[in-house]
N, C-alpha and C positions, 0 to 999 in steps of 0.2 A: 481413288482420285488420281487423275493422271498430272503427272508433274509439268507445272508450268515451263512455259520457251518463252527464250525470248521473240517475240514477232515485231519489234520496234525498236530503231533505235534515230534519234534524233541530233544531227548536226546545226550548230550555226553559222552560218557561209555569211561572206560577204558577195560572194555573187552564185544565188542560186543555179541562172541557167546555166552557167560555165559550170557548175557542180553536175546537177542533173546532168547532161552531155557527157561528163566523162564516165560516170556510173552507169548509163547504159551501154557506151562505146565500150571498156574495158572489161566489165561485169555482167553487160546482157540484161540489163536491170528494166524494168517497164515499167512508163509513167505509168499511173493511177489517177492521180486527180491533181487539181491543184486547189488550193485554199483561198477564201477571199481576202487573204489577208497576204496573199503570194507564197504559202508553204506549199514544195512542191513535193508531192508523195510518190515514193519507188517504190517496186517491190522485185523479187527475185521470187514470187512463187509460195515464198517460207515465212520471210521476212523484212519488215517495211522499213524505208528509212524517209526520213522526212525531214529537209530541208529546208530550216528556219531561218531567216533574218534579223536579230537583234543587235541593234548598236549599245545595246545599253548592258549584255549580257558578255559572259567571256567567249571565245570564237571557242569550235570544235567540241571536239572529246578526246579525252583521251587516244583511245582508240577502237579497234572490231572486226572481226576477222571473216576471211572466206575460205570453204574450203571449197577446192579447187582442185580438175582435173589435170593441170600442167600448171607448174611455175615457170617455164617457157612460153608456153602460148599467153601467158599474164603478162608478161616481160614484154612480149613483143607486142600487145595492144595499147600498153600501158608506157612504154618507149624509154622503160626504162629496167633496169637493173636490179632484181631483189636481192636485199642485204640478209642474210642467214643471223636468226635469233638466236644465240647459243644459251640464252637464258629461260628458254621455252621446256615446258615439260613434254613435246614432243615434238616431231620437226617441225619447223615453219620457219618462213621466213618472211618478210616485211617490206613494205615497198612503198611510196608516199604519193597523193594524190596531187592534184592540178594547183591546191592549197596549203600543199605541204602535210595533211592530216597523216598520219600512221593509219596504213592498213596492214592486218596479218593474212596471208594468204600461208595453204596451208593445202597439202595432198590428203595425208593421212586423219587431219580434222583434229578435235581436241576431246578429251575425257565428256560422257557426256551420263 
């Protein structure tokens, strides 16, 4: 049996479309669908993320990482400056979205 991935991971935004927009603009990310209920669904190809609306749940996630061809070329789409994780078991470093969420961007990738 082949070892489960993860293929989903789900945020709760207070404004999906401003969400959505930034994940494709910085990430290259492509809608999918969107929900009757206004969840909008990404994907990068691998893995979905899906963008929920609840007032009554806590905002975000922790966090979730991308690996990534340049931490420059992320820098510069993203307008901002990654912070290096020296607490990571391998490089990466981290950079925060349009909502403040922690993203792990990462060259080399993680143990897998």
């Amino acid at each position: 049996m082949e070892r489960p991935r993860i293929r989903h991971v789900a945020l709760n935004v207070q404004d999906r479309d401003k969400e959505a927009e930034y994940y494709k603009r910085v990430f290259g990310m492509e809608e999918k669908s969107r929900g009757p209920n206004g969840t909008i669904y990404l994907s990068d190809g691998h893995v979905g993320v899906a963008l929920i609306s609840r007032s009554e749940l806590p905002w975000g996630i922790n966090h979730f990482g991308f690996q990534v061809e340049s931490i420059n070329e992320i820098e510069e789409k993203a307008e901002t400056t990654a912070v290096a994780n020296s607490a990571a078991a391998v490089g990466e470093s981290m950079i925060y979205d349009s909502e403040g969420y922690r993203v792990d961007i990462s060259v080399e990738g993680w143990p897998i």
